[in-house]
Residue frames as a rotation matrix with the C-alpha (Angstrom) as fourth column:
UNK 1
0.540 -0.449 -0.712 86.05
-0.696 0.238 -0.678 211.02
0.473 0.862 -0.184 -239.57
UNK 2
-0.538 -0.772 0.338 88.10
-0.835 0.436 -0.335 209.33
0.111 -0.463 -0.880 -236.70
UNK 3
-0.229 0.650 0.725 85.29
-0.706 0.402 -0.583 207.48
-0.670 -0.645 0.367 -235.72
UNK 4
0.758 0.616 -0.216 84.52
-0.548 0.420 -0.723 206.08
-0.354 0.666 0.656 -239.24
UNK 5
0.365 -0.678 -0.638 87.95
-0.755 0.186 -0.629 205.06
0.545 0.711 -0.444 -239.54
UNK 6
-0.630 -0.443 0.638 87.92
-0.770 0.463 -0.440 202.99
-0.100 -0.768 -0.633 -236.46
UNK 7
0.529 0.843 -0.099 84.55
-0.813 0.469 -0.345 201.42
-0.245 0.263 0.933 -237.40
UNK 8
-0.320 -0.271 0.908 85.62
0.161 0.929 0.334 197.68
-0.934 0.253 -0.253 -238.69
UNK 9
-0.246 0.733 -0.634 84.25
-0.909 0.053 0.414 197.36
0.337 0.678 0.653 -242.47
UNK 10
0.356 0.922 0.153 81.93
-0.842 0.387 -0.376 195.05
-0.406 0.005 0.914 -243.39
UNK 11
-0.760 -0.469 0.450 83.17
-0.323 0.873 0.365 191.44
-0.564 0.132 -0.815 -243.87
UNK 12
-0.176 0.793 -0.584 81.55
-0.949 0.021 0.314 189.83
0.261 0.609 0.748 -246.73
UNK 13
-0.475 0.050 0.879 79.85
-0.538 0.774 -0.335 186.83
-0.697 -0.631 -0.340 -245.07
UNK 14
0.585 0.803 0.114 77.85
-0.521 0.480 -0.705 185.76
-0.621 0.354 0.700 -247.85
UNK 15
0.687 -0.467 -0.557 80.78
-0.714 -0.293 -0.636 185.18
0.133 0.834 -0.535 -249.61
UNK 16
-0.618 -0.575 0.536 82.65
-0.786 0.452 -0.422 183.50
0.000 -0.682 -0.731 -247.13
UNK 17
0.111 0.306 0.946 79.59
-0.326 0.910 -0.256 181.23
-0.939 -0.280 0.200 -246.66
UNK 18
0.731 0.163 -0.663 79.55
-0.673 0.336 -0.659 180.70
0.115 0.927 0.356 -250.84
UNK 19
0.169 -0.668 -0.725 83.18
-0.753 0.387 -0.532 179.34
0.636 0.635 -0.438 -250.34
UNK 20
-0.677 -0.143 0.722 82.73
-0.583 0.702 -0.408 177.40
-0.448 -0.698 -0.559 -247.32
UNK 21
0.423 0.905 -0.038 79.81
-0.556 0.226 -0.800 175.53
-0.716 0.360 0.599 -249.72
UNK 22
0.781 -0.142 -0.608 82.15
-0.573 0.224 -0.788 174.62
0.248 0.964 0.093 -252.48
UNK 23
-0.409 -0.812 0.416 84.54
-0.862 0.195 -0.467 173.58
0.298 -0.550 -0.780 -249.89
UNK 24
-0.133 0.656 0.743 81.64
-0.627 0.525 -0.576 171.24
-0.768 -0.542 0.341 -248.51
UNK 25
0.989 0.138 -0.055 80.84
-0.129 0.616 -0.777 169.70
-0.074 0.775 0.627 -252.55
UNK 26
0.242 -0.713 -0.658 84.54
-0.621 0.408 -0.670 169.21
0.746 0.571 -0.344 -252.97
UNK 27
-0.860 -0.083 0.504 85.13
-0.299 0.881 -0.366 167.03
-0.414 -0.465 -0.782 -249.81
UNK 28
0.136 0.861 0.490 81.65
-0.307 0.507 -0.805 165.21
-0.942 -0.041 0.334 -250.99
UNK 29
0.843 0.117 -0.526 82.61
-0.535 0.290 -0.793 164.72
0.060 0.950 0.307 -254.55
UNK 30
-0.150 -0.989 0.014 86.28
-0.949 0.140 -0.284 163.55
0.279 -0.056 -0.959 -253.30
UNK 31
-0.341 0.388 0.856 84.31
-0.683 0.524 -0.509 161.08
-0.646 -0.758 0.086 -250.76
UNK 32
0.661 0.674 -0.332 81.95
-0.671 0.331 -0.664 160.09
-0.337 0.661 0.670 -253.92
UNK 33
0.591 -0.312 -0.744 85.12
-0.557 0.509 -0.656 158.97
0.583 0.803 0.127 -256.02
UNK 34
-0.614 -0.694 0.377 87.00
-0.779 0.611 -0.143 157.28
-0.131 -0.382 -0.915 -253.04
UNK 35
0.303 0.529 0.793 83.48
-0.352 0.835 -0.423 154.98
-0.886 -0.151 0.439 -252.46
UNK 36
0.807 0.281 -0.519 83.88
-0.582 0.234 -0.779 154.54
-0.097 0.931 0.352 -256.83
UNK 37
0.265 -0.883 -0.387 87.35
-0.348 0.287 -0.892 153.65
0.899 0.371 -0.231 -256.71
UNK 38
0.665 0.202 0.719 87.72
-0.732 -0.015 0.681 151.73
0.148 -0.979 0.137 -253.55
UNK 39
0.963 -0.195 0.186 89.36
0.256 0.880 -0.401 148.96
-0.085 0.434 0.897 -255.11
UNK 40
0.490 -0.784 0.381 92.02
0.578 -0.035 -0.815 150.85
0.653 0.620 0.436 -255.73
UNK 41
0.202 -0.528 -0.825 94.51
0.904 -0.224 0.364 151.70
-0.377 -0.819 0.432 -252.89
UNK 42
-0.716 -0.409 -0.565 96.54
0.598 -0.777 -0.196 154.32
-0.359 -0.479 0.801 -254.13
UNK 43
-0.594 0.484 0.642 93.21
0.121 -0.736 0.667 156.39
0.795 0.474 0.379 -255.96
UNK 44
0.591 0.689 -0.419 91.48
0.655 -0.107 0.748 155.75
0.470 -0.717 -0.515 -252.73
UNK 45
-0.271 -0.782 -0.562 94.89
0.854 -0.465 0.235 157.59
-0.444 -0.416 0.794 -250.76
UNK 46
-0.737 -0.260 0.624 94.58
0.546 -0.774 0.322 160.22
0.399 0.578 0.712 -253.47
UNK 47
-0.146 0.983 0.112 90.54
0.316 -0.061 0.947 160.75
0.937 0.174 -0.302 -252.86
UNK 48
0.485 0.089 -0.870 91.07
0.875 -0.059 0.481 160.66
-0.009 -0.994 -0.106 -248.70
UNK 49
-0.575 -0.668 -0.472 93.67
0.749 -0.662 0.026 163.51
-0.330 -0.339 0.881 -249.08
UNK 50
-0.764 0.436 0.475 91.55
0.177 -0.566 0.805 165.32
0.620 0.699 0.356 -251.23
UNK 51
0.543 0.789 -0.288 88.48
0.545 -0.071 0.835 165.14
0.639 -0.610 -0.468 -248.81
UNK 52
0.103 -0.766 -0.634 91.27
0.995 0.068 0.079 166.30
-0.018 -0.639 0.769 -246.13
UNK 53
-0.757 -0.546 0.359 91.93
0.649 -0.691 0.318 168.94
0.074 0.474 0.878 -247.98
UNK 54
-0.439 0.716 0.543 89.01
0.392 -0.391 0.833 170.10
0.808 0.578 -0.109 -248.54
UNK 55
0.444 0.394 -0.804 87.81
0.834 0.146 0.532 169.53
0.328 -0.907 -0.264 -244.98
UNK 56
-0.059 -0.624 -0.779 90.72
0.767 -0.528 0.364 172.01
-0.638 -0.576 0.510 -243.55
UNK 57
-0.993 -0.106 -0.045 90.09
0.091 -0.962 0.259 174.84
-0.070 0.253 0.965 -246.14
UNK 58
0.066 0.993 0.103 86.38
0.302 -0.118 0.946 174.78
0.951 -0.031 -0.308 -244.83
UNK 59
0.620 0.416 -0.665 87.92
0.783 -0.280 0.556 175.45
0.045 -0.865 -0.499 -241.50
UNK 60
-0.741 -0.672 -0.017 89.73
0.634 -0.707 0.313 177.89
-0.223 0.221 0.949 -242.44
UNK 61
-0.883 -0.176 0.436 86.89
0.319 -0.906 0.279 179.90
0.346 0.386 0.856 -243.26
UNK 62
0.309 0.903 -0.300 84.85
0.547 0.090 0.833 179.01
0.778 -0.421 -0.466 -240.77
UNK 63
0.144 -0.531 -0.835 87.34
0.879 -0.319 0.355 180.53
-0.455 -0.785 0.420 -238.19
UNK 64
-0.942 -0.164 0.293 87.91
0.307 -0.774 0.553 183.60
0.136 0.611 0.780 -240.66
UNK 65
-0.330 0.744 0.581 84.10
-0.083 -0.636 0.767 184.60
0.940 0.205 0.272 -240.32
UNK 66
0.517 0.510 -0.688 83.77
0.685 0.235 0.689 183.58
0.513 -0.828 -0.228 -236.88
UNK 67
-0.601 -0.422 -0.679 86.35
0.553 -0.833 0.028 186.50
-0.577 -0.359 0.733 -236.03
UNK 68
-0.747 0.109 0.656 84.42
0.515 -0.529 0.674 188.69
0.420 0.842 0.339 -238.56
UNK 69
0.061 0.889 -0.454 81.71
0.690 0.291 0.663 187.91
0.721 -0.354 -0.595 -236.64
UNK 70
0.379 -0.335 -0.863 83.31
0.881 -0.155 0.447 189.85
-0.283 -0.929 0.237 -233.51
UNK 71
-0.535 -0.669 -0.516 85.15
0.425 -0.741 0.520 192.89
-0.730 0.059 0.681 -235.74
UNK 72
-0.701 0.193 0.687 82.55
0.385 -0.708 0.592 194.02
0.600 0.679 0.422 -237.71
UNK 73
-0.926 0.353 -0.135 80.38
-0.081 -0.533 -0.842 196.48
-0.369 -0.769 0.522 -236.38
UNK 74
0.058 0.991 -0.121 77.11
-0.721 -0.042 -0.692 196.05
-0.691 0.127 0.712 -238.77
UNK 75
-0.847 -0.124 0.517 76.66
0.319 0.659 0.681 192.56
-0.425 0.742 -0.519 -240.19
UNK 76
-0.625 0.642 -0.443 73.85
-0.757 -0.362 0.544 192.12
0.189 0.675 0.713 -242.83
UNK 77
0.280 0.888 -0.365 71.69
-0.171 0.420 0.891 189.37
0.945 -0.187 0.270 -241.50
UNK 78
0.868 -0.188 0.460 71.57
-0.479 -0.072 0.875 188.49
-0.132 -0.979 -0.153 -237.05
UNK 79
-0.212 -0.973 0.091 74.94
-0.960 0.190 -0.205 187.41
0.183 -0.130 -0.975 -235.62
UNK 80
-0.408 -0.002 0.913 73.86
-0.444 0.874 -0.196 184.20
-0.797 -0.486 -0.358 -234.05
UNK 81
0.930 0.295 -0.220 72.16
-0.279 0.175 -0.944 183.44
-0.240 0.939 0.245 -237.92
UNK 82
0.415 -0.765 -0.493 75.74
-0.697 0.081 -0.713 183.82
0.585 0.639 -0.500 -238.98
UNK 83
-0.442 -0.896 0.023 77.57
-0.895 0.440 -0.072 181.68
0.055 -0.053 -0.997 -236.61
UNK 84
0.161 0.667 0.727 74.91
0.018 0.735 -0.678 178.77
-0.987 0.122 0.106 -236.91
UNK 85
0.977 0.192 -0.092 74.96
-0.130 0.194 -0.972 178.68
-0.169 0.962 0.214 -240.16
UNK 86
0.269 -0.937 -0.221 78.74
-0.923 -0.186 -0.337 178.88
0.275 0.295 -0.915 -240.38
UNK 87
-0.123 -0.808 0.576 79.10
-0.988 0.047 -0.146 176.37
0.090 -0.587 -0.804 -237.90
UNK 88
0.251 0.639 0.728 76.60
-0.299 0.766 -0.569 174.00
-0.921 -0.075 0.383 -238.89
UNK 89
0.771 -0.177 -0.611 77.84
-0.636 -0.224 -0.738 174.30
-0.007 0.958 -0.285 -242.24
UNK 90
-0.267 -0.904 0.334 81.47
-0.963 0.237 -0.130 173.13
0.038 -0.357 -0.933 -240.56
UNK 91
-0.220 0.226 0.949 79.75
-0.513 0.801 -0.310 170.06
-0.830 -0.555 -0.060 -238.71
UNK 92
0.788 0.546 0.284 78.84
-0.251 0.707 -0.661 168.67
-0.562 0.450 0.694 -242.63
UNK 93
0.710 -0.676 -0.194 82.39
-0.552 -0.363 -0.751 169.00
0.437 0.641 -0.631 -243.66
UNK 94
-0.372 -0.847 0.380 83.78
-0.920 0.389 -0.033 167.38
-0.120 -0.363 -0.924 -240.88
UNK 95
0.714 0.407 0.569 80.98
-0.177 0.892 -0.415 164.04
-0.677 0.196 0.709 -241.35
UNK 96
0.952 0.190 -0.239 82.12
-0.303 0.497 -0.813 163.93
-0.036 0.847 0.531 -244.53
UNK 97
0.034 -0.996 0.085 85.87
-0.801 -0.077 -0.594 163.90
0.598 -0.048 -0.800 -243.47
UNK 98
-0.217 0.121 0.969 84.79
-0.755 0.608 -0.245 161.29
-0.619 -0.784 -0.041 -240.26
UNK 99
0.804 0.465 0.370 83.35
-0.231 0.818 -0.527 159.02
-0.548 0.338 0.765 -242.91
UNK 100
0.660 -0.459 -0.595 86.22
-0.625 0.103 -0.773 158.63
0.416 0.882 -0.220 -245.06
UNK 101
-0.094 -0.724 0.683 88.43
-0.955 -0.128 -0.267 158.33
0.281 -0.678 -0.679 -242.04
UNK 102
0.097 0.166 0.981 86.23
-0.607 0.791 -0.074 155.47
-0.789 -0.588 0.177 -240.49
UNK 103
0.897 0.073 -0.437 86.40
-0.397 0.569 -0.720 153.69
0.197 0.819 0.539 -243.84
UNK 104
0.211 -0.820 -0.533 90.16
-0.306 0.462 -0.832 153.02
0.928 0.339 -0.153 -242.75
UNK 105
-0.762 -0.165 0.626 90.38
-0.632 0.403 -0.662 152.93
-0.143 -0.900 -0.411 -239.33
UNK 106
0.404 0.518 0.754 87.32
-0.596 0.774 -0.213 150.08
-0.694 -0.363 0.622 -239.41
UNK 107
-0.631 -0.655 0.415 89.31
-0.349 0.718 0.602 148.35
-0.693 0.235 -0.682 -242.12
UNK 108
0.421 0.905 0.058 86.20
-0.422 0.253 -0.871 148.61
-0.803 0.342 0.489 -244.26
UNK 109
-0.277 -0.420 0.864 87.18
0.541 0.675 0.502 145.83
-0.794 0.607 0.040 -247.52
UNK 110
-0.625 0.175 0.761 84.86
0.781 0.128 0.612 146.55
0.010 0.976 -0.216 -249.68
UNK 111
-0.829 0.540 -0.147 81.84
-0.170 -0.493 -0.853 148.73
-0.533 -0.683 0.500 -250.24
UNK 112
-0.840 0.375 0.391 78.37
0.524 0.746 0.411 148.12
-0.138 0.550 -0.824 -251.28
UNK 113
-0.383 0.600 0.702 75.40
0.582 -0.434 0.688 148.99
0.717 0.672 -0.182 -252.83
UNK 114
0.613 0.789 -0.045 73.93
0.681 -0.499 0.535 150.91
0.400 -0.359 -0.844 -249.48
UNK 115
-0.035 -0.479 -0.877 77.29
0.592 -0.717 0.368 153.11
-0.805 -0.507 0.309 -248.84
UNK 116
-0.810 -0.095 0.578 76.86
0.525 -0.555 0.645 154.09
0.260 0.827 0.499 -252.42
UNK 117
-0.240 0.869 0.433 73.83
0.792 -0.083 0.605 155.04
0.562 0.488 -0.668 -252.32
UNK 118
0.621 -0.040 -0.783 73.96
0.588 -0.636 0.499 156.70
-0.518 -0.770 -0.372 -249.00
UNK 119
-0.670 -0.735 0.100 77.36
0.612 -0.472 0.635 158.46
-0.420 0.487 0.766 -250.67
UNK 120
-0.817 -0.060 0.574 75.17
0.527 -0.483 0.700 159.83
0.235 0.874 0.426 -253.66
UNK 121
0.253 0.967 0.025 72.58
0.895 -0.244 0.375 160.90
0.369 -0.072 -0.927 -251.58
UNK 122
0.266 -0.487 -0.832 75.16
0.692 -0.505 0.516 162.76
-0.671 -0.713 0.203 -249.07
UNK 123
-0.685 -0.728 0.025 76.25
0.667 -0.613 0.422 164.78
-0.292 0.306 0.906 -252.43
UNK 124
-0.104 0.887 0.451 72.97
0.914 -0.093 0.395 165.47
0.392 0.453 -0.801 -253.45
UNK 125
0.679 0.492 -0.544 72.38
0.733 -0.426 0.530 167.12
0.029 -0.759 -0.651 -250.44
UNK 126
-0.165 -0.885 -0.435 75.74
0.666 -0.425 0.613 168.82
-0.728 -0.189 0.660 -250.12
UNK 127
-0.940 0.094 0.329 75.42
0.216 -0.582 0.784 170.41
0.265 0.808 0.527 -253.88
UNK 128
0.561 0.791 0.245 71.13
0.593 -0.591 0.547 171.77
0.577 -0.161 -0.801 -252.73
UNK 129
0.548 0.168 -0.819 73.18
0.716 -0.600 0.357 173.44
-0.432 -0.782 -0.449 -249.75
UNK 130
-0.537 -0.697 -0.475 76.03
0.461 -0.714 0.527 175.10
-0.706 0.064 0.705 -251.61
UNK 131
-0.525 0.434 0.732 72.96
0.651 -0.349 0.674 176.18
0.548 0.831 -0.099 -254.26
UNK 132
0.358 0.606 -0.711 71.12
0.932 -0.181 0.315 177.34
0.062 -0.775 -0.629 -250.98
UNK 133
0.079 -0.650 -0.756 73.55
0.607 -0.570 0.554 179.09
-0.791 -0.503 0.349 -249.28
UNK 134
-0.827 -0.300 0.475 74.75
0.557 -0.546 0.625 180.87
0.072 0.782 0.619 -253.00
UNK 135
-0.035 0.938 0.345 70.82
0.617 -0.251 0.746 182.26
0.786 0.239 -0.570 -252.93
UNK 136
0.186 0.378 -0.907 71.14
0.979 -0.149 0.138 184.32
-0.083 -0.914 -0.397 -249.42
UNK 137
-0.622 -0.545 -0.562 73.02
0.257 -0.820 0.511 187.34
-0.739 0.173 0.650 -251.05
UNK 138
-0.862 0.489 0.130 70.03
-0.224 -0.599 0.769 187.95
0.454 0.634 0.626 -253.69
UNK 139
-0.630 0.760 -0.158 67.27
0.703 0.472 -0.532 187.89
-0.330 -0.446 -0.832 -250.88
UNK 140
-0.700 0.338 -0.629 66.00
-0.185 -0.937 -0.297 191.13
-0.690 -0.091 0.718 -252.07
UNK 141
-0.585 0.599 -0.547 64.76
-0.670 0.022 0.742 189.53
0.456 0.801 0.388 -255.30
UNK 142
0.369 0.746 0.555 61.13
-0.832 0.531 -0.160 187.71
-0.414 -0.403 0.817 -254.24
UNK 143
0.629 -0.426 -0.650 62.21
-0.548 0.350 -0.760 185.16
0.551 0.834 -0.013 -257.25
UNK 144
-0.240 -0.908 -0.345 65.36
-0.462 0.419 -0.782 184.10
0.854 -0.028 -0.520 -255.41
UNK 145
-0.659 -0.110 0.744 64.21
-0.750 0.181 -0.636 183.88
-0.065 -0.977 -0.202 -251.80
UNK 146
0.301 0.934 -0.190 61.54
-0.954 0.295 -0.063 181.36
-0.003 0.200 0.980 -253.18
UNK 147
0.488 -0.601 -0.633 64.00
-0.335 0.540 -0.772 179.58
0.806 0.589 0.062 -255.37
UNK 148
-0.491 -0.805 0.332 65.77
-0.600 0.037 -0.799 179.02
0.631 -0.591 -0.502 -251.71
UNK 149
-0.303 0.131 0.944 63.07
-0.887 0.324 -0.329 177.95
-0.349 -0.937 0.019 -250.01
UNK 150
0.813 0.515 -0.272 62.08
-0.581 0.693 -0.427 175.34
-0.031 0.505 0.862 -252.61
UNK 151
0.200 -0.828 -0.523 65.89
-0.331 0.446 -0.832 174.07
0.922 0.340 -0.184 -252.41
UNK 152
-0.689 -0.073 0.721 65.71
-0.683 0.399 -0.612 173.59
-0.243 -0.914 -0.325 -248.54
UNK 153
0.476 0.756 0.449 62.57
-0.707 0.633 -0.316 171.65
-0.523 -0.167 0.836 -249.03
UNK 154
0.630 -0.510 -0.586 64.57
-0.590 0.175 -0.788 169.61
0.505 0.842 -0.191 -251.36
UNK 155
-0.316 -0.949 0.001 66.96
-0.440 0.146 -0.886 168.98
0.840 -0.281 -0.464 -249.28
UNK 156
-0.130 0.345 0.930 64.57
-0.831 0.474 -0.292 167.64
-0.542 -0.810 0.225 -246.52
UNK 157
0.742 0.348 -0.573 63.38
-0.661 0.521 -0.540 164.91
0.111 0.779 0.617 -249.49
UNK 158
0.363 -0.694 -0.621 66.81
-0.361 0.510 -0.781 163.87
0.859 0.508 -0.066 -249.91
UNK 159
-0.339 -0.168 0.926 67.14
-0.930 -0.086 -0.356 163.56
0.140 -0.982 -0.127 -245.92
UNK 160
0.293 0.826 0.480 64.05
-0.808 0.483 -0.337 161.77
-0.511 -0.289 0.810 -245.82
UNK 161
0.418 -0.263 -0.869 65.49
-0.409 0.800 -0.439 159.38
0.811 0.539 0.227 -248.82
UNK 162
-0.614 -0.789 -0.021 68.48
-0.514 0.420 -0.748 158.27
0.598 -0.449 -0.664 -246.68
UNK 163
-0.398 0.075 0.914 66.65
-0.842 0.365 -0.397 157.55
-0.363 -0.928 -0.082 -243.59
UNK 164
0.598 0.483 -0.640 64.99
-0.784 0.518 -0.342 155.17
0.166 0.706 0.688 -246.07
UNK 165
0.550 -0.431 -0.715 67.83
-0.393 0.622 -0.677 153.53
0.737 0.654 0.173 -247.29
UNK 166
-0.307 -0.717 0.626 68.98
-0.748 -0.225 -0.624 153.59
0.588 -0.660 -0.467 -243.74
UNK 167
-0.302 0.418 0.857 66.78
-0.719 0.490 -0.493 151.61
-0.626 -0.765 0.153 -242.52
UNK 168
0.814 0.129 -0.567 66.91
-0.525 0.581 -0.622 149.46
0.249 0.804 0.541 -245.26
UNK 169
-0.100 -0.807 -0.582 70.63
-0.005 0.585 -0.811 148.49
0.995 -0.078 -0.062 -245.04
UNK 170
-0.703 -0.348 0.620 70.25
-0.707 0.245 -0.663 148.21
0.079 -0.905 -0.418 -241.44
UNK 171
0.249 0.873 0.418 67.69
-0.865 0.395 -0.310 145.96
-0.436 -0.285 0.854 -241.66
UNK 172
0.830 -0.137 -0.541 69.27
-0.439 0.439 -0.784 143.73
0.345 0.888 0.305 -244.33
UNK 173
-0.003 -0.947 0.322 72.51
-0.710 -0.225 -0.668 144.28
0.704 -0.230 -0.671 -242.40
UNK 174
-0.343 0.004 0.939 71.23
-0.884 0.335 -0.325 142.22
-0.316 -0.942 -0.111 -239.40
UNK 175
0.732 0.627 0.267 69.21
-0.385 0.704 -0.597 139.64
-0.562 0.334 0.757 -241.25
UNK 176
0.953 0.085 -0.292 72.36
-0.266 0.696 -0.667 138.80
0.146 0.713 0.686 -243.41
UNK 177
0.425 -0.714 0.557 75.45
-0.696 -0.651 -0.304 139.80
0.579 -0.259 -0.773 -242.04
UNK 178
0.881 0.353 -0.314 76.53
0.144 0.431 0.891 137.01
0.450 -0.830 0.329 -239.98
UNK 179
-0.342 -0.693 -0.635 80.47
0.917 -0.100 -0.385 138.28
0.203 -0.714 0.670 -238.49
UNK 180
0.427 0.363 -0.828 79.77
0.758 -0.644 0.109 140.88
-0.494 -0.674 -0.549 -235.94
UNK 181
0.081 -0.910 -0.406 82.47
0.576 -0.290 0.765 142.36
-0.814 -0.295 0.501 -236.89
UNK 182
-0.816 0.191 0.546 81.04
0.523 -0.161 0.837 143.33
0.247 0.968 0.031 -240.18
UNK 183
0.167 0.986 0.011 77.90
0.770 -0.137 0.623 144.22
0.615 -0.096 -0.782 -239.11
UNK 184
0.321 -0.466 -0.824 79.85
0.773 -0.374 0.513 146.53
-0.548 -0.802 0.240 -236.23
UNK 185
-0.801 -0.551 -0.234 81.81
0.324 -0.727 0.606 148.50
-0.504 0.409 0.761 -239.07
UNK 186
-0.736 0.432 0.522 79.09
0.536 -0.099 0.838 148.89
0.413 0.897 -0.159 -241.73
UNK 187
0.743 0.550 -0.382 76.34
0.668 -0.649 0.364 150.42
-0.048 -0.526 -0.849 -238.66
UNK 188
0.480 0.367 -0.797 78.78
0.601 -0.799 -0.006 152.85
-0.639 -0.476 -0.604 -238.42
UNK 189
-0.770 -0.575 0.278 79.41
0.401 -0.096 0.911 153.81
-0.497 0.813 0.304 -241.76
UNK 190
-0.329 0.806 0.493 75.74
0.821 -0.015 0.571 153.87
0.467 0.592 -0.656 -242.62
UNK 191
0.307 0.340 -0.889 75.06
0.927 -0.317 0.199 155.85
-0.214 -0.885 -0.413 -239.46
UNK 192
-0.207 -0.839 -0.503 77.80
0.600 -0.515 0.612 158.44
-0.773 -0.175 0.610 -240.74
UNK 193
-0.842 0.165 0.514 76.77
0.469 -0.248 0.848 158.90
0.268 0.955 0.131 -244.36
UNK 194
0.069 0.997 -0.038 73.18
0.794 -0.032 0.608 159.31
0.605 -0.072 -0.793 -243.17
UNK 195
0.288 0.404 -0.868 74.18
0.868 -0.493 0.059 161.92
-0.405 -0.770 -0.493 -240.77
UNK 196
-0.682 -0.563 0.468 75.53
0.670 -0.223 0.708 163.86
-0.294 0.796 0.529 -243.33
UNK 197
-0.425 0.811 0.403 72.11
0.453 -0.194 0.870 164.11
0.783 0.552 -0.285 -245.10
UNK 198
0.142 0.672 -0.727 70.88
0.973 0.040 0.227 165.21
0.182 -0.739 -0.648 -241.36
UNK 199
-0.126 -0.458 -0.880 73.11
0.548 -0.772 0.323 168.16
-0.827 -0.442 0.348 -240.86
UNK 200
-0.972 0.118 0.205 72.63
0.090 -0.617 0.782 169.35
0.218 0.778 0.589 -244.57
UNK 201
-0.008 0.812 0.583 69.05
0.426 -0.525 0.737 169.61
0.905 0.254 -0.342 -243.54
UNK 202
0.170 0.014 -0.985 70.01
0.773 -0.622 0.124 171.41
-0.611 -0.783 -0.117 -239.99
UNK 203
-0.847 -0.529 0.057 71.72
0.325 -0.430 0.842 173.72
-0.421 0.732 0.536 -242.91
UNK 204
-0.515 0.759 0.399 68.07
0.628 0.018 0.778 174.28
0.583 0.651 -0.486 -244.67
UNK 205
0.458 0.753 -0.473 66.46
0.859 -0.238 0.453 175.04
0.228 -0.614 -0.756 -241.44
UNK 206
-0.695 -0.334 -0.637 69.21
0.308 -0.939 0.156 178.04
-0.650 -0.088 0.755 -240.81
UNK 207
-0.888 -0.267 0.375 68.68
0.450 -0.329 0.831 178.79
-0.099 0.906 0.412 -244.20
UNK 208
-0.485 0.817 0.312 64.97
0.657 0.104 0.747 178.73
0.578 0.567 -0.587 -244.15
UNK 209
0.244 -0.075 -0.967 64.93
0.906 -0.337 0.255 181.06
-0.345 -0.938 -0.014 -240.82
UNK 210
-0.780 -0.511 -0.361 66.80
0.248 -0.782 0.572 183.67
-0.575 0.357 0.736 -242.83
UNK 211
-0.749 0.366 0.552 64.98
0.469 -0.294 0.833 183.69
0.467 0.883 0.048 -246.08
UNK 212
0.138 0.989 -0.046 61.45
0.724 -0.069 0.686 184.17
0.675 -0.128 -0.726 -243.70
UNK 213
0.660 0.472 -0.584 62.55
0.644 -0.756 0.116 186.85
-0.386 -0.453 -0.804 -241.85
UNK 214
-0.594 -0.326 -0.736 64.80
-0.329 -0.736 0.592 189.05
-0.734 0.594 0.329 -244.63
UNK 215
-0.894 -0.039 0.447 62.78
0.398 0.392 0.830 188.18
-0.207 0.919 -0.334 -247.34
């Protein structure tokens, strides 16, 4: 009886990762409406805090399951599964925070048709992972663990878009662009968004690791 009362309990990680997910689509939808409303100073302000926000109550529960990690005594899927995934999870939360940021520190004016686009891909992706990630707690059903791996593939697609459009607006970028100084901010803006879409598919590849060996 002593023994079982010393035991740690069980820390619900799947949970933890659900809300670090929704934490990830609200900085990405925040991001979405700063690019929409850019024009506007103080809804951009509003939109950056909001990403902010969002950003810091994703670490918050990335640091909450990384101790979990350490005080429970039987997780439910490998430990190093969990902090990869936790931590990679982090690393698309902070992009999407780094991209807002660089939008002011480079003084970016305006924005244009290839940060949108990049933007609406970056939520895409975001909302397949927090649908992912929701799908690891019902691996038992065959049904679900499918339904996961067909959303990771997904989520490569939408990868695979960006690099597209990446190499589109960089291409375009150089050919028209003619102050450096433009052409300087906007590479790394595109660069940013687009890694975004990279790490949400590092995210897949956890994801898809798991499903294939609990599933």
């Amino acid at each position: 009886m002593l023994f079982a009362k010393l035991l740690p309990r069980e820390a619900n990680f799947f949970e933890m990762f659900n809300q670090h997910a929704e934490r990830i689509v609200d900085a990405a939808r925040a991001f979405s409406l700063l690019v929409a409303n850019y024009d506007d100073p103080l809804l951009r302000e509003q939109y950056n805090r909001e990403v902010d926000n969002a950003e810091r109550s994703a670490d918050r529960v990335t640091h909450e399951v990384n101790r979990a990690i350490h005080k429970t005594f039987i997780t439910p899927i490998d430990r190093d599964q969990i902090h990869t995934l936790i931590n990679t999870m982090d690393d698309v939360a902070d992009l999407i925070q780094d991209s807002a940021e660089t939008l002011a520190l480079y003084d970016v004016r305006r924005v244009n048709e290839e940060i949108t686009r990049l933007t609406d891909l970056s939520v895409k992706c975001c909302e397949r992972v927090k649908e992912a990630v929701f799908m690891l707690g019902k691996l038992a059903d065959p049904a679900m663990a499918e339904a996961a791996l067909k959303t990771c593939e997904e989520i490569d697609r939408l990868e695979s878009d960006a690099d597209r459009v990446l190499r589109s607006a960089m291409s375009r970028l150089f050919r028209e662009e003619p102050d450096v100084r433009e052409v300087i901010k906007l590479k790394a803006v595109y660069e940013l968004l687009e890694t975004i879409t990279d790490k949400c598919e590092d995210v897949a590849n956890v994801i898809e690791g798991i499903v294939l060996e609990h599933s």
